[in-house]
C-alpha positions as CSV (number, residue, x, y, z in Angstrom):
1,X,0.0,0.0,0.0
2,X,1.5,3.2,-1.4
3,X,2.1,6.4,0.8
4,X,-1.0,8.0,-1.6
5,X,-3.2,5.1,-1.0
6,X,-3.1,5.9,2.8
7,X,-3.4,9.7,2.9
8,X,-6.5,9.2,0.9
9,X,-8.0,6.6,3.4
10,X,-7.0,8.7,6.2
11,X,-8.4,12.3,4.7
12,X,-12.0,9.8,4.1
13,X,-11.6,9.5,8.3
14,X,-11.1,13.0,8.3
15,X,-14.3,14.2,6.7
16,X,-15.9,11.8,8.1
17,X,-14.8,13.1,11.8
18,X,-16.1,16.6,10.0
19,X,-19.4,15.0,9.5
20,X,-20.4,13.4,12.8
21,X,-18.8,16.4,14.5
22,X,-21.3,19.3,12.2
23,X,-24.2,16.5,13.0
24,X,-23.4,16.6,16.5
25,X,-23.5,20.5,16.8
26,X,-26.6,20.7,15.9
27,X,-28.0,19.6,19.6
28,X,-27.0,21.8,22.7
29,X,-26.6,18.6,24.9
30,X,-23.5,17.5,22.1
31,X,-22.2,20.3,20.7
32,X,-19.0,20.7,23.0
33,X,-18.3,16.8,21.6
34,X,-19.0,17.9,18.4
35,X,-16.9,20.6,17.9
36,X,-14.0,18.3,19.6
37,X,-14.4,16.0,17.0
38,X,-14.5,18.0,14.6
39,X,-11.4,19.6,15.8
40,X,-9.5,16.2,16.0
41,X,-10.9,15.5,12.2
42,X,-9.2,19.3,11.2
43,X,-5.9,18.2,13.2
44,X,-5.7,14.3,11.5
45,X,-5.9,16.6,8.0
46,X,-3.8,19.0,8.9
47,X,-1.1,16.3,9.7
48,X,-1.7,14.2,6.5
49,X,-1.2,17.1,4.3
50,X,1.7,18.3,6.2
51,X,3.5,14.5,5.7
52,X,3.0,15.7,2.0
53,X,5.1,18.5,1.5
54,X,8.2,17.9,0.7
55,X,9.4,21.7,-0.8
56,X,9.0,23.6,2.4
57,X,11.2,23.0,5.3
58,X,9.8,21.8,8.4
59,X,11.1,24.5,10.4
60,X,9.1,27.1,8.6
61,X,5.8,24.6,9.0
62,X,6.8,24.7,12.8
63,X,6.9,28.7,12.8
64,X,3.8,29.4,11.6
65,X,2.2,26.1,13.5
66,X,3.5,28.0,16.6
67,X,2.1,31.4,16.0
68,X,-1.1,30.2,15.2
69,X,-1.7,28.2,18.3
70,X,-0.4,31.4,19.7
71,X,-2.4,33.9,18.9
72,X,-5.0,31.0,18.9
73,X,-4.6,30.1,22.8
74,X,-4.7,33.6,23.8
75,X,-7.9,35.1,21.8
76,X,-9.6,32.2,23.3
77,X,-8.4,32.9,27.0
78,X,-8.2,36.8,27.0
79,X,-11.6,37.4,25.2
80,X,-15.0,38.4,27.2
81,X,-18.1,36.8,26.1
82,X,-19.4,40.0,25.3
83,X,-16.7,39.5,22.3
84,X,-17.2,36.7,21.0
85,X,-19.3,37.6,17.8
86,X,-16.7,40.3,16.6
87,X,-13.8,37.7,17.1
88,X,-16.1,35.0,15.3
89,X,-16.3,37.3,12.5
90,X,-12.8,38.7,12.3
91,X,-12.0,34.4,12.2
92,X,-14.0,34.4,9.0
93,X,-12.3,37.2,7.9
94,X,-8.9,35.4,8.4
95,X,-10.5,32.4,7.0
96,X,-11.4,34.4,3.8
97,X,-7.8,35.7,3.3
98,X,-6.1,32.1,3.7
99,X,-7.9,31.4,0.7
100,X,-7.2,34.5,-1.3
101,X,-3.0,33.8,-0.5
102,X,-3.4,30.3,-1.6
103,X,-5.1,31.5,-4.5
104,X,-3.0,34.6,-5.5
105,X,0.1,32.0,-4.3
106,X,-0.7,29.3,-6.8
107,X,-1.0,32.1,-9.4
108,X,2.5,33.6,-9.0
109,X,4.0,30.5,-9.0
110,X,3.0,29.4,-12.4
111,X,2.7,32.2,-13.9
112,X,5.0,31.6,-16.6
113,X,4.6,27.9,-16.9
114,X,3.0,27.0,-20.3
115,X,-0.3,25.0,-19.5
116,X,-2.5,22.9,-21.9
117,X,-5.5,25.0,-22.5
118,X,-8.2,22.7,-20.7
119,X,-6.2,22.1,-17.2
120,X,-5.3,26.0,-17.0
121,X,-9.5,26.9,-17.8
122,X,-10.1,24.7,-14.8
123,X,-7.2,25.9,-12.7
124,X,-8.0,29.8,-13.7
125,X,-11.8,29.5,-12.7
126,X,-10.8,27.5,-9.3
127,X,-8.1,30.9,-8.6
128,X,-10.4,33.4,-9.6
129,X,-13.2,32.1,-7.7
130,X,-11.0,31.5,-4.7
131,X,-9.0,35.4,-5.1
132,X,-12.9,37.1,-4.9
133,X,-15.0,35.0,-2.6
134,X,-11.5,35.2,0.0
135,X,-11.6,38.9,-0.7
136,X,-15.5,39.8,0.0
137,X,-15.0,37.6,2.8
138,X,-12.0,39.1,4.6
139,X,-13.1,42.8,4.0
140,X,-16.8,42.3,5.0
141,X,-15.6,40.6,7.7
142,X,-13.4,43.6,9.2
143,X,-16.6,45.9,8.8
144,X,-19.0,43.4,10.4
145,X,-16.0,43.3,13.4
146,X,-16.1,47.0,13.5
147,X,-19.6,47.0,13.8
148,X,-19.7,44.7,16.4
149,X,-17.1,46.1,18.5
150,X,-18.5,49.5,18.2
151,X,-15.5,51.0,16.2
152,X,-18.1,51.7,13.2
153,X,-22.1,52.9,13.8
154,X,-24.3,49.5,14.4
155,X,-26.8,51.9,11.7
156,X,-26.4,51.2,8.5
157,X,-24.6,53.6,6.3
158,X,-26.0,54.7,3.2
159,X,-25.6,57.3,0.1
160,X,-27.4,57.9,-3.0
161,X,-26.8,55.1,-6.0
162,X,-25.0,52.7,-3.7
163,X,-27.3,49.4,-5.2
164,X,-26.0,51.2,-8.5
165,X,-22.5,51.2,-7.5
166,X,-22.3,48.0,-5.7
167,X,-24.1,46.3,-9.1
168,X,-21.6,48.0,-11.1
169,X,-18.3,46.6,-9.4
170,X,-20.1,43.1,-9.7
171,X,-20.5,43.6,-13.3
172,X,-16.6,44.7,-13.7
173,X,-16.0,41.4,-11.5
174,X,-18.1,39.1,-14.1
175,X,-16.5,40.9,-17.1
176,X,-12.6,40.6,-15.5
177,X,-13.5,37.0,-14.7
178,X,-14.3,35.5,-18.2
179,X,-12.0,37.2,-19.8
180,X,-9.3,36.2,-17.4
181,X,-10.5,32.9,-17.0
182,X,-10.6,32.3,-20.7
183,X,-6.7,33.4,-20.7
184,X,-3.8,30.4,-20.5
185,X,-1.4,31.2,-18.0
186,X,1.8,31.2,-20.7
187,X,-0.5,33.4,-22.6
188,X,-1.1,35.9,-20.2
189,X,1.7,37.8,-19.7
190,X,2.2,40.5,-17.4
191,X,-1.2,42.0,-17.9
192,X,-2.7,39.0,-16.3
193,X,-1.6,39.6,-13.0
194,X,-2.8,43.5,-12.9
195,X,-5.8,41.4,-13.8
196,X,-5.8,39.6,-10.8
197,X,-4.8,42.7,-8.7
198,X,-7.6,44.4,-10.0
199,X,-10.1,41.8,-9.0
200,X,-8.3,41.4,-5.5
201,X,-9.4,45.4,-5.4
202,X,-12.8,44.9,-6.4
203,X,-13.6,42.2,-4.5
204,X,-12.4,44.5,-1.2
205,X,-14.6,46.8,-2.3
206,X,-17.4,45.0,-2.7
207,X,-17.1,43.4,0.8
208,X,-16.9,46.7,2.9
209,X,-20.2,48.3,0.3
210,X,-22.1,45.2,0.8
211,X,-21.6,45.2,4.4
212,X,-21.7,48.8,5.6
213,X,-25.2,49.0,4.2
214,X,-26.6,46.4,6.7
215,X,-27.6,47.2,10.0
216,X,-26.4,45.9,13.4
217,X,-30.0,44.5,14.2
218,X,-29.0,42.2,11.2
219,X,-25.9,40.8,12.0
220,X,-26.1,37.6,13.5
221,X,-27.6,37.0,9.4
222,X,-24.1,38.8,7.8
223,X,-22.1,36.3,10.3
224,X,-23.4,33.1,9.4
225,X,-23.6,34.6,5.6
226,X,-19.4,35.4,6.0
227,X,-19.1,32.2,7.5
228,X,-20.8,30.4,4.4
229,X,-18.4,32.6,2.2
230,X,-14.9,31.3,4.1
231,X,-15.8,27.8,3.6
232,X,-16.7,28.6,-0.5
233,X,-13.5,30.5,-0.6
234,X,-11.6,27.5,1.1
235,X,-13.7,24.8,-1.1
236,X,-12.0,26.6,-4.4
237,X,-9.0,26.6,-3.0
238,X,-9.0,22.6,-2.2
239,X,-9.8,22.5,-6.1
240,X,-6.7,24.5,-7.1
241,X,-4.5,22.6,-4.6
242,X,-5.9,19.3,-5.7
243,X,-6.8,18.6,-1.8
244,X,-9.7,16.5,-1.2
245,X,-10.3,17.1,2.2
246,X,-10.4,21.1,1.9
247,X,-13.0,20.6,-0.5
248,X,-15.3,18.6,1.7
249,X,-14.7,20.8,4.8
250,X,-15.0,23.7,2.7
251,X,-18.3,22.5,1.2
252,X,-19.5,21.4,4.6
253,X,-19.0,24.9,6.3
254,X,-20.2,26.9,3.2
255,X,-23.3,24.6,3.2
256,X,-24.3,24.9,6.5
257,X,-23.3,28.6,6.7
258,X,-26.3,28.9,4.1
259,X,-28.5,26.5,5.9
260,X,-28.1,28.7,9.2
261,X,-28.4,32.0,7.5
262,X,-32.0,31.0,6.0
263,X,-32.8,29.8,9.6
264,X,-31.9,33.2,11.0
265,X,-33.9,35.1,7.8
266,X,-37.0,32.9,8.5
267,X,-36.5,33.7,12.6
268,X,-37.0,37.7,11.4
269,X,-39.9,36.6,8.9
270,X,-37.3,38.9,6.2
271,X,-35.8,37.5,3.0
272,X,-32.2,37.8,2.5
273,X,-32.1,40.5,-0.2
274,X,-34.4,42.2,2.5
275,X,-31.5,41.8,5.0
276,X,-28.6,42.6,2.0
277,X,-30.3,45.8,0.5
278,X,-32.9,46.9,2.7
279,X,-31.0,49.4,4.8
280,X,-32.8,48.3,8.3
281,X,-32.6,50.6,10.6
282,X,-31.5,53.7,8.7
283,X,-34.4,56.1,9.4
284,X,-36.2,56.2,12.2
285,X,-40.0,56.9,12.7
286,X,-41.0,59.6,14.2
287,X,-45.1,58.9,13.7
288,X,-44.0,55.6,14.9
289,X,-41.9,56.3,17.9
290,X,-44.5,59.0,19.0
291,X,-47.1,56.5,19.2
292,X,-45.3,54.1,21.5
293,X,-45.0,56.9,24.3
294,X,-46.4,56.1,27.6
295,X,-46.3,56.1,31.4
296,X,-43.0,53.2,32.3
297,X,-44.4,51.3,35.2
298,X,-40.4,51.1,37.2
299,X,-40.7,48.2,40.5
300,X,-38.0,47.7,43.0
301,X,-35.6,44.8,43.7
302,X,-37.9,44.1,46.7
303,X,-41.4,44.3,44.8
304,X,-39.8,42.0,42.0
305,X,-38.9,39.7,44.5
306,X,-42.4,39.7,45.8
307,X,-44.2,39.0,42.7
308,X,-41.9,35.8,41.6
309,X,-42.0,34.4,45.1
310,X,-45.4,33.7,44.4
311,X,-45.1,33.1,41.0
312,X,-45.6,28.9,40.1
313,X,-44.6,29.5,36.8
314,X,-41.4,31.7,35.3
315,X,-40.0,32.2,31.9
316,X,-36.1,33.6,31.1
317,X,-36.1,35.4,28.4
318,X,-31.9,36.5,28.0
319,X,-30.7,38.9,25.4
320,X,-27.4,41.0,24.7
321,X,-28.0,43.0,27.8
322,X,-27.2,39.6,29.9
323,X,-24.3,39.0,27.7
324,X,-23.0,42.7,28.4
325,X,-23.8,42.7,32.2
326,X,-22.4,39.0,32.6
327,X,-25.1,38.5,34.9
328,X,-25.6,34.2,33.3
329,X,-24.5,33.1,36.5
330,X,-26.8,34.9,38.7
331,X,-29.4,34.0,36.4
332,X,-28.4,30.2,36.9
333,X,-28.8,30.6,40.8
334,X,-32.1,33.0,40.7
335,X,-33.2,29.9,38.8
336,X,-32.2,27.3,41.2
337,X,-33.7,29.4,44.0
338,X,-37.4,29.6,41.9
339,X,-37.7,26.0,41.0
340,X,-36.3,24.9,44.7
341,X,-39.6,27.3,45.8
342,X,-41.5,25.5,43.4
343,X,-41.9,27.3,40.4
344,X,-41.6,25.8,36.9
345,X,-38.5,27.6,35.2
346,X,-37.6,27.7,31.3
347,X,-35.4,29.9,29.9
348,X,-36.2,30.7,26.4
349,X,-34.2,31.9,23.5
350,X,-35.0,33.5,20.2
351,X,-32.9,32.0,17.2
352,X,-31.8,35.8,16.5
353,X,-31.1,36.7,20.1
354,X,-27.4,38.5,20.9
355,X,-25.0,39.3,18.1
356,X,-24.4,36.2,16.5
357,X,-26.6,32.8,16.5
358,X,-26.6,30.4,19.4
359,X,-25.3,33.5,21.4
360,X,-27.7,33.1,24.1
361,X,-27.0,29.1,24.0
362,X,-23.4,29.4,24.8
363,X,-23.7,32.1,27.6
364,X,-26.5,29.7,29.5
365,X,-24.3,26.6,28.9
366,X,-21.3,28.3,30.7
367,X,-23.5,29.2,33.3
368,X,-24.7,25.0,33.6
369,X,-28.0,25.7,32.7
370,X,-29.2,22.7,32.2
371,X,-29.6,21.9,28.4
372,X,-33.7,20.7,28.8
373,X,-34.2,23.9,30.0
374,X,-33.5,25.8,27.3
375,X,-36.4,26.1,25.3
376,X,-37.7,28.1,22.0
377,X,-40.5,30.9,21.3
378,X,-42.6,28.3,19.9
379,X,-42.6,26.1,22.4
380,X,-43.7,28.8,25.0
381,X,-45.6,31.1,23.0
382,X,-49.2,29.0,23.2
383,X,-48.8,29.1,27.1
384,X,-47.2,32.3,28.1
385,X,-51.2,33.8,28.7
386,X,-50.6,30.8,31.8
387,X,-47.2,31.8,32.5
388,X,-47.2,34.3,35.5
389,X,-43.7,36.1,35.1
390,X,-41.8,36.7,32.0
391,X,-38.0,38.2,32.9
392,X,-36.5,39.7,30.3
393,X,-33.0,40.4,30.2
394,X,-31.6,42.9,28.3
395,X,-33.6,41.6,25.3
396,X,-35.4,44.1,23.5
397,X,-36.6,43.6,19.3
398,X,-36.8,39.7,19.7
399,X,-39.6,40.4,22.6
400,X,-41.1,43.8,20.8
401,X,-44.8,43.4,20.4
402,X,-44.9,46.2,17.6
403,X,-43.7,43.3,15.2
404,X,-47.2,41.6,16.1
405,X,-49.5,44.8,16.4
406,X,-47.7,47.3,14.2
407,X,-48.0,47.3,10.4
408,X,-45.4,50.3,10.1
409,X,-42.9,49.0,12.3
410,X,-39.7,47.9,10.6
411,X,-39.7,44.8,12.9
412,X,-43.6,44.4,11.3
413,X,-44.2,40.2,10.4
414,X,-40.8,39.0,13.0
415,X,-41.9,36.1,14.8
416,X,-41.1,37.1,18.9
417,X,-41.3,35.8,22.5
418,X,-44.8,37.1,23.7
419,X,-44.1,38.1,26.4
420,X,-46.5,41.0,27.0
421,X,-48.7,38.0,27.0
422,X,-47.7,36.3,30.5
423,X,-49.4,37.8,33.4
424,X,-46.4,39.9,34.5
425,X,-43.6,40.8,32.2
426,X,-40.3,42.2,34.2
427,X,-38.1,43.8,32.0
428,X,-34.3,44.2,33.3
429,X,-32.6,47.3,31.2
430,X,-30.3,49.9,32.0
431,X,-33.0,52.3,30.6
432,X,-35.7,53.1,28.0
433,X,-33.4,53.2,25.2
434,X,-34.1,51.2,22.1
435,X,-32.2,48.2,21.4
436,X,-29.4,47.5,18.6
437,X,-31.9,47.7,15.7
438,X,-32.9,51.1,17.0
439,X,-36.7,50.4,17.1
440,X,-38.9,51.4,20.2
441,X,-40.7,49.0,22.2
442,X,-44.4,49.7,23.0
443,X,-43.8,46.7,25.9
444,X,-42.4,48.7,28.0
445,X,-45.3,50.8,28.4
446,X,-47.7,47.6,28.8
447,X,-50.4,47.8,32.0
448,X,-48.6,43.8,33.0
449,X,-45.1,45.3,32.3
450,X,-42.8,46.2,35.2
451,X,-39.1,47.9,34.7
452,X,-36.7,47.2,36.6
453,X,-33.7,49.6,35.7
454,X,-30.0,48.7,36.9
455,X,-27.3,47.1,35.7
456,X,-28.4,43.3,35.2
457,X,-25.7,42.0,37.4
458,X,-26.3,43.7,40.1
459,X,-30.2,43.5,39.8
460,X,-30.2,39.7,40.1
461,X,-28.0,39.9,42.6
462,X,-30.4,41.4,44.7
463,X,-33.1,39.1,43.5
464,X,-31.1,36.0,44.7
465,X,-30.0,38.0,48.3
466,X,-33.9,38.1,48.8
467,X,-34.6,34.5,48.4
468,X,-31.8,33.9,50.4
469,X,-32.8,36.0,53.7
């Protein structure tokens, strides 16, 4: 059995490793043993295709090895949870410009290196492909991170003609790639590679245009859509590398990118053009935001306490604000201390909830909320009329009734936690500001709605010191 033979039987364990793991993500109660599988199926490839290269030394291999598990080690360590959508997306973004190097890379190297005519259409398509889906990706990625981290406005930024302008650089893309594709590499010459550089241009323009224009209300859909995009980007680059097992993990993570950012489209009732063009969240409604005025209804730490001691029933409902306060753990223990008083506790979680999806998921399981606790809005929604207290946590558009009762609201259609629905509705916020999407919320101002301002933390801190004395 030749060296060959064995790689490729060992890069068919690999994928396979990929497989089970992506299948076992999908549940909260195995996702941790997912991704570790996963992970051990990226490491077996990683070493297989490293036993293969015999034209870069080993020390160099070792280098950049070492820098990666790095800079790997301590982004995982140093960063807050409060981070973790901007450093997913800045990850897709690095993901995105692997692709476009090993594109660009493969390129350079045979540039002058006559080719028969069919093998360099196939090999030109795979790097053009590879050069602008890594490009869009990387610079879309780095204005999604600087949305996320607050460097750039969470509103989307628009200007006159910018559909016009954006459909214009992908008509320049489609003209440079046929004509570039259709090109042999001996018979390029040097104008082929400003050919190239152009595109690389263009498709970093495209990336920061087609990203600046969406709103922060709408990025846990531009995440999972970026993510999508690194695993095309790395898929083409498997086919210009001839490397079987990029292609499948590439194709595995651009297909369920997809599959998760319809998911996320269909959890805001919007289409993905909608989410791509629309502009959501760039003018705000004054008719709108008049009509939502009313008389806040603010309770103490000591009144809350009152009305969920007697409460038999309780429903979580955790947003960004929990993620910002850090307040999971408290949650987890004001929990414990309702069910041990007898109350039936559920905490549930919108599919679009926090700045990325599965946001709220991750936060919770930190915390050891138990995984059959964690439930969705439509498995709470036909009861919550039964449900005496709702607690919501920082959320804000996934729990706004406007997108139920309000034609002209932007939010108008979303499906939502009804939450103005359970008998009383406690809503822990720092104040009567709007949330990330920048629409009011006419829940606050509901007769079964008590605020309860503070920093989340804190609040339930003094929730749980009550039960306790």
């Amino acid at each position: 059995m030749n060296a060959e033979l064995i790689r490729g039987i060992l890069y068919i364990g690999a994928a396979i490793l990929f497989v089970v793991g992506l299948k076992m993500l999908s549940s909260a109660a195995t996702a941790r043993k997912g991704n570790l599988i996963s992970s051990m199926g990226m490491l077996l490839a990683i070493v297989i295709t490293l036993t293969a290269m015999k034209s870069i030394p080993v020390i160099w291999i070792l280098v950049g090895a070492g820098i990666g598990v790095v800079v790997g080690c301590v982004s995982a360590r140093l960063v807050q949870m409060t981070s973790i959508p901007q450093m997913v997306g800045l990850f897709n973004g690095f993901g995105g410009l692997a692709s476009l190097l090993v594109g660009w890379s493969e390129f350079h190297s045979n540039w002058a290196i006559a080719l028969p005519v069919d093998m360099a259409l196939f090999t030109m398509v795979a790097i053009y492909l590879t050069v602008l889906i890594g490009g869009v990706t990387f610079s879309g990625s780095l204005i999604a991170y600087g949305k996320l981290a607050g460097v750039l406005t969470g509103k989307p930024i628009r200007y006159k003609g910018q559909n016009l302008v954006n459909s214009g650089i992908l008509v320049a893309i489609v003209g440079i790639g046929i004509f570039f594709c259709r090109q042999t590499l001996a018979a390029g010459g040097p104008g082929m590679y400003v050919l190239l550089l152009l595109t690389v241009a263009l498709a970093m323009a495209l990336g920061v245009l087609s990203t600046i224009s969406i709103g922060g209300a709408d990025m846990p859909v531009v995440i999972c859509l970026l993510n999508s995009y690194s695993g095309l980007a790395a898929c083409a680059a498997g086919f210009i590398i001839s490397n079987n097992v990029l292609i499948v993990s590439g194709s595995l993570v651009g297909a369920s990118g997809l599959i998760l950012t319809n998911i996320m489209c269909k959890a805001m009732n919007r289409s993905l053009s909608n989410v791509l063009f629309s502009g959501f969240g760039a003018v705000a409604d004054t008719d709108q935001a008049a009509g939502y005025q009313g008389e806040a209804k603010p309770v103490s730490s000591q009144d809350a306490y009152l009305i969920l001691e007697a409460a038999s029933s309780v429903v979580f409902v955790p947003g960004y604000g929990m993620a910002a306060a850090q307040a999971q753990h408290g949650v987890r223990e004001l929990g414990e201390m309702l069910e041990a008083n007898g109350a039936d506790v559920k905490y549930c979680i919108h599919p679009v909830a926090g700045r990325m999806p599965g946001h709220m998921n991750v936060l919770l399981a930190e915390a050891n909320v138990p995984y059959e606790m964690l439930v969705e809005p439509q498995d709470v929604n036909p009861t919550m009329e039964m449900t005496d207290v709702a607690i919501v946590i920082g959320a804000n558009d996934v729990v706004n009734p406007a997108a139920r009762e309000d034609e002209k609201s932007p939010l108008w259609g979303m499906p939502i936690i009804d939450v103005d629905r359970a008998r009383t509705c406690i809503v822990l916020k720092r104040s009567m500001n709007p949330g990330f999407a920048g629409v009011d919320n006419p829940l606050f101002f509901k007769d079964n709605t008590r605020m309860l301002f503070g920093d989340a933390k804190a609040t339930i801190g003094e929730l749980v010191s009550e039960f306790k004395s």
